[in-house]
N, C-alpha and C positions, 0 to 999 in steps of 0.2 A: 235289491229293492226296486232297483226301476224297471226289474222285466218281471216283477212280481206286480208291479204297478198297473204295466200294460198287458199284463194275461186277465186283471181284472178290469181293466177299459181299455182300450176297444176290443180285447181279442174274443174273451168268452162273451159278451155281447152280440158281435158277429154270430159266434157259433150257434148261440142260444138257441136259435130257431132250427137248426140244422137238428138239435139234440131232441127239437120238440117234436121234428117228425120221423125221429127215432124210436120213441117212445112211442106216440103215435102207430105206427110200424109193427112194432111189436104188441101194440094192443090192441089190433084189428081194426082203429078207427077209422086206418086208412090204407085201403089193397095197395096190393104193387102195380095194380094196371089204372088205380086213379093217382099214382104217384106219377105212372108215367107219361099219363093227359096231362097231370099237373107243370111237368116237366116242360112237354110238348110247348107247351101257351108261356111259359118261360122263357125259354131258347127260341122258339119261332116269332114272335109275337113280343114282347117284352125287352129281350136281349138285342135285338136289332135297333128295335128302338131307343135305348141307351147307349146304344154304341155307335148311331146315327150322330145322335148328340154330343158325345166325346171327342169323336173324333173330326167332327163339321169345326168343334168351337177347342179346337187343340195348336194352340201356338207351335205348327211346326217348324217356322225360323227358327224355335230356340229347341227345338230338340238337338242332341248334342250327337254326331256321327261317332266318335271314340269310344265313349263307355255302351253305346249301343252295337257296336261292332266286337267290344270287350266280350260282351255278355252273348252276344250270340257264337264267337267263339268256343266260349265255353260251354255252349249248347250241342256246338256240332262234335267235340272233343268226346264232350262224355255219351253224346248217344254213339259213338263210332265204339268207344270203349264197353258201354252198357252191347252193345250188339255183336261186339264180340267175343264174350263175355256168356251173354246167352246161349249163343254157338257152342260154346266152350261146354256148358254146364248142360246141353242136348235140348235146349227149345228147337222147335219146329222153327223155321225161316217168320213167318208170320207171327207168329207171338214174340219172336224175339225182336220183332219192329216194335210191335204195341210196346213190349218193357221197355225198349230202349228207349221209347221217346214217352214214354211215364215220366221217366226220370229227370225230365225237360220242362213238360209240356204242365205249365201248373194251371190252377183255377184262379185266376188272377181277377177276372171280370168277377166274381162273386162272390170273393174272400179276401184275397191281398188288397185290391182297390179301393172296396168299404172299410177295412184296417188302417190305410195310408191317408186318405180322406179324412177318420177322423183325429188320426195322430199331427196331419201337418198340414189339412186345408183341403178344400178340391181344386183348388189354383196352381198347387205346387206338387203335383199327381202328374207330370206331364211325362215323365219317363215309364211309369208304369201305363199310362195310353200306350206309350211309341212301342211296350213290350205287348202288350195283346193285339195292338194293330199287324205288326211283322209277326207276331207268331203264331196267329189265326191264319194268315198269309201263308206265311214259308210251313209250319209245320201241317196246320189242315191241309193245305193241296201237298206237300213232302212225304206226305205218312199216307196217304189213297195211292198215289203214284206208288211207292215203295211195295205195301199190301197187293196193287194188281200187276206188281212185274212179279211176287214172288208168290202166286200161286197157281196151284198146279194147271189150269185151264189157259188157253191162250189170253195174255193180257191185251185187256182195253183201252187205251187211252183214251178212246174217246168217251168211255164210260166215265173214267174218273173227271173228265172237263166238264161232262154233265153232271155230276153231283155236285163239284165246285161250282158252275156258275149258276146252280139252282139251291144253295146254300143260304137263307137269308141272313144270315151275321157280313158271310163274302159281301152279299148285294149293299146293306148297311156300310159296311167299310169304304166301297168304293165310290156309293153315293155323297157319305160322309168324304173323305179324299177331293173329290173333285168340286165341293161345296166350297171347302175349306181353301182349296189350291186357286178357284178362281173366284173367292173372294163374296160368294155367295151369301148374304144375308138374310137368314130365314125371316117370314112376318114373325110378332111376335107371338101370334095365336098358337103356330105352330108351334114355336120354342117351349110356349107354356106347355102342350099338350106335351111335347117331348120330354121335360122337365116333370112332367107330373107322373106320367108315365114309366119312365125309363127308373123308376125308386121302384117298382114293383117285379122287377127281375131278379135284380137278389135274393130278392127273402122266399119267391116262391120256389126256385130253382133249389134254394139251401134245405128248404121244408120237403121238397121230394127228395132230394140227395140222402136226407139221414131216415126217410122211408126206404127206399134201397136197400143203406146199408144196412136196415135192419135186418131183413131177408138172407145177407148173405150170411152162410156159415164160414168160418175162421179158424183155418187148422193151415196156418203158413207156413213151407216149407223151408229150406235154408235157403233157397232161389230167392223168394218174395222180401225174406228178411234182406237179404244181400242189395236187390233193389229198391227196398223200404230205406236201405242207409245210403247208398246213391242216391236218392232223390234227396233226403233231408241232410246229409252231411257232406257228402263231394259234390254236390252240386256247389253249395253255399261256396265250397274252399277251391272250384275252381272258378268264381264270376269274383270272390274277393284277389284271386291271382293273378287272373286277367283285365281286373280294372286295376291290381298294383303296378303289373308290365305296361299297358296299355293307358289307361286314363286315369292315374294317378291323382290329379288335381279336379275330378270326376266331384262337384259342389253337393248333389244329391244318389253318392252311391248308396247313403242308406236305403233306398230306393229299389236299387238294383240286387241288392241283398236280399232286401225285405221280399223281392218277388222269387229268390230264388228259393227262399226257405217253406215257401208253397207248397199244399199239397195235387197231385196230381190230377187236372182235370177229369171230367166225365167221357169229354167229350174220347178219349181212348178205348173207354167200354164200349161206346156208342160203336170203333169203327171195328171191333173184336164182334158184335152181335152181325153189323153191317156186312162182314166177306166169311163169318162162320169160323171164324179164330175160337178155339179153346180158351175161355174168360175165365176162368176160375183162377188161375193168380194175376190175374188183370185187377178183380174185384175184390181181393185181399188188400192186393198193394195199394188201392183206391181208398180202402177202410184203414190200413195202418197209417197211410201216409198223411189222413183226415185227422186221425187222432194224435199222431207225436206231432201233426205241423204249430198242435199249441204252441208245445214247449218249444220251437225253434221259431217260429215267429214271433214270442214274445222275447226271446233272445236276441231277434235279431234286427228288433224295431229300433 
């Protein structure tokens, strides 16, 4: 009853708009090259500015080192497992990056956040901050680096340090960071403009998301299937194992669940178009992992 409760508040709520530019999508009201402007003013423009604001005004005293050390454990576990694994089943070196860290790398800032926000406050959101702040960090620049040592051209380092430090979520984060580390007090003009602002990245980002996927065709092999249930079920059973070994007495690992049971950001396709990775079970497992993440986020709220 109570995960029948929360599929109809907050979870299909959330979604609703994601499903309306699905529809949309599919009834030409809107192409895939204005989904992906749409996108663009989302992610550049929008998302930095919400994430300015999270993470400026984020009680990082009380972020907890144990269950955040838990959960990235079991981040690095199963993309070491999902990668070799790929290997196994004959992905090419480079997609078998992207799937592996699909199976990680969720859309937290535009789905799990607004889900936890409206089930326990935006006060008590603080663990799912401390997860999209280190994993925009460690996985965006972890997954570029990985992508240009394994292809077939001499790798660039210095290419991948230029796309990171010209990233504006990266520049957000760390502006935010050092606001927040030295105690920085925004006027409150600004806070408002952040505040008013930083609501409008969600819903656009979700409204080009389910334009997208309308586009894609859906014929998933036993590969996509295999990392469709890594993301939504060994994921969940290794961040609930790692916080049983590890932080135990972890006061908000609904939290830490609730983001595990995510599904796969975008930002993955983004880097499969970015170095010429073969996307097509990139943007399968992107669409399965959207649609069963109902059912395992309202499970696991």
């Amino acid at each position: 009853m109570q995960m029948l409760a929360v599929l109809i508040n907050p979870v299909l709520p959330v979604f609703a708009i994601l499903a309306i530019g699905f529809v949309l999508g599919r009834a030409g009201k809107i192409s895939n090259e204005q989904a992906k402007s749409i996108n663009w003013v989302a992610t550049a423009v929008f998302l930095p500015i919400l994430v300015l604001g999270l993470v400026s005004n984020a009680p990082i005293d009380q972020f907890s080192l144990a269950p955040l050390c838990a959960y990235l454990s079991a981040e690095a576990v199963l993309i070491t497992l999902a990668f070799w694994l790929g290997r196994r089943l004959g992905l090419e070196k480079q997609e078998a990056v992207l799937m592996s860290v699909g199976c990680v790398f969720v859309n937290n800032v535009f789905l799990v956040l607004p889900i936890s926000q409206f089930l326990f406050g935006s006060e008590n959101t603080t663990a799912i901050i401390a997860i999209v702040t280190l994993d925009t960090i460690l996985l965006f620049t972890g997954t570029l680096f990985a992508l240009e040592l394994t292809r077939p051209e001499r790798p660039s380092l210095g290419r991948v340090i230029s796309i990171v430090a010209r990233l504006p979520l990266i520049i957000a984060i760390t502006i935010g960071l050092l606001l927040n580390l030295l105690q920085i007090q925004l006027p409150d003009a600004i806070a408002t403009f952040i505040s008013f602002n930083g609501k409008a990245a969600a819903p656009l980002a979700l409204l080009a998301l389910g334009v997208v996927l309308s586009q894609i065709s859906l014929h998933p092999d036993k590969i996509v299937w295999l990392f469709t249930g890594l993301k939504l079920i060994v994921m969940p059973l290794f961040v609930w194992l790692t916080l049983s070994l590890f932080a135990p007495q972890t006061p908000d690992s609904n939290l830490y669940m609730l983001s595990s049971a995510g599904p796969i950001t975008t930002a993955v396709f983004s880097f499969g178009m970015l170095y010429g990775v073969h996307t097509q079970r990139i943007a399968q497992l992107l669409v399965l992992t959207t649609v069963f993440s109902l059912i395992s986020l309202a499970a696991l709220a």
